[in-house]
C-alpha positions, -999 to 999 in steps of 0.1 A, spaced: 568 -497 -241 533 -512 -230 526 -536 -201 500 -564 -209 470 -559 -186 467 -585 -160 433 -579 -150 408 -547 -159 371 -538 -147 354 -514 -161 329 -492 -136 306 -464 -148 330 -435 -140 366 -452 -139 384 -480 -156 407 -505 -130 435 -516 -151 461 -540 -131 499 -536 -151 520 -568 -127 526 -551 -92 510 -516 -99 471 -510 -96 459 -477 -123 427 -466 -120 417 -446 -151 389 -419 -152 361 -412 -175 383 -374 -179 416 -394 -184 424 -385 -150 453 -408 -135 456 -424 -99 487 -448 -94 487 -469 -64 515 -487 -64 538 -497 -34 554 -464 -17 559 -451 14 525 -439 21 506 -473 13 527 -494 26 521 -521 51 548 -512 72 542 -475 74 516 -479 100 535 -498 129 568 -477 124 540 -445 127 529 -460 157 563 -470 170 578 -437 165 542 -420 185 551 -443 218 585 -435 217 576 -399 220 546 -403 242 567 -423 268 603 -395 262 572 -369 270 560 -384 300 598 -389 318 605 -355 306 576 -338 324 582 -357 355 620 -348 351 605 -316 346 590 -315 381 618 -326 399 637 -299 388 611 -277 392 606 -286 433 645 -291 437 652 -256 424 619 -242 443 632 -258 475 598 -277 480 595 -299 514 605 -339 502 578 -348 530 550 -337 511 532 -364 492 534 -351 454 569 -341 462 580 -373 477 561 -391 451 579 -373 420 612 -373 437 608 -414 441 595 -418 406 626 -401 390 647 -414 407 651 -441 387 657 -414 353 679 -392 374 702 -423 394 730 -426 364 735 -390 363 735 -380 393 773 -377 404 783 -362 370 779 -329 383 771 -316 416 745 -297 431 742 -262 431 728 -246 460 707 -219 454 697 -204 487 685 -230 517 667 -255 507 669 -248 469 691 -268 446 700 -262 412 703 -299 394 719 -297 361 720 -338 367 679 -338 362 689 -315 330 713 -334 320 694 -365 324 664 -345 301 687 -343 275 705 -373 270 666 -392 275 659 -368 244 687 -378 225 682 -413 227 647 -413 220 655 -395 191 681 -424 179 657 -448 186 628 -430 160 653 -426 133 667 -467 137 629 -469 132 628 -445 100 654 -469 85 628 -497 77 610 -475 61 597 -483 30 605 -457 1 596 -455 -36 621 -451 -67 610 -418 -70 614 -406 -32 645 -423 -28 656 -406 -65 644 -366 -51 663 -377 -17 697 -385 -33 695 -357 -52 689 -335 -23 719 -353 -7 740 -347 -34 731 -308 -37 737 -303 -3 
């Protein structure tokens, strides 16, 4: 079955045939390049790219500085100090909810063992991780993706 060409331009090397939505762009060698609308070229691949890169670059920077808080708790560092008081007031704020789920373990004096800041470290994780795939849902996916995926799905 043949489409009737909307539009076509003919170039010294390639041939731009428009068939309704989809865009073919035939080469001199016969050589086929289909840009229609998938997942790749789409308009809304970008921002959810973009969206799902913050959400990872703002889960990386709590984590490290939960990271360092567990780090000087377990090492016993002095909570005087300016970088310790400094990371210990910063994640505070990532550490508050979780900090009566479990208690402390003391190490030896001075040095505490707080599986709140790792517990904390995961469940920030975890969420993060929600929040890329709600973003993945808008995603926009071409017949044949969405075809090889449900396959997959159904093979599993």
């Amino acid at each position: 079955m043949s489409c009737p060409r909307s539009y076509a331009r003919t170039f010294a090397f390639f041939e731009i045939v428009a068939y309704g939505n989809y865009t073919v762009v035939i080469f001199k060698n016969n050589f086929l390049f289909n840009q229609g609308m998938d997942s790749s070229n789409s308009p809304s691949t970008k921002p959810l790219y973009r969206g799902t890169q913050i959400v990872w670059y703002l889960l990386g920077v709590v984590e490290v500085l939960l990271a360092f808080r567990f780090v000087l708790r377990i090492f016993g560092a002095n909570p005087e100090a300016g970088f310790t008081s400094f990371i210990y007031g910063t994640t505070y704020i990532f550490a508050a909810p979780f900090l009566s789920v479990f208690s402390v373990s003391k190490v030896v004096a001075g040095s505490y063992f707080e599986w709140t800041t790792l517990l904390s470290m995961l469940v920030y994780w975890l969420v993060a991780f929600g929040i890329v795939k709600l973003f993945l849902i808008g995603k926009t996916v071409s017949t044949p993706e969405a075809a090889a995926k449900l396959d997959e799905e159904e093979n599993k």
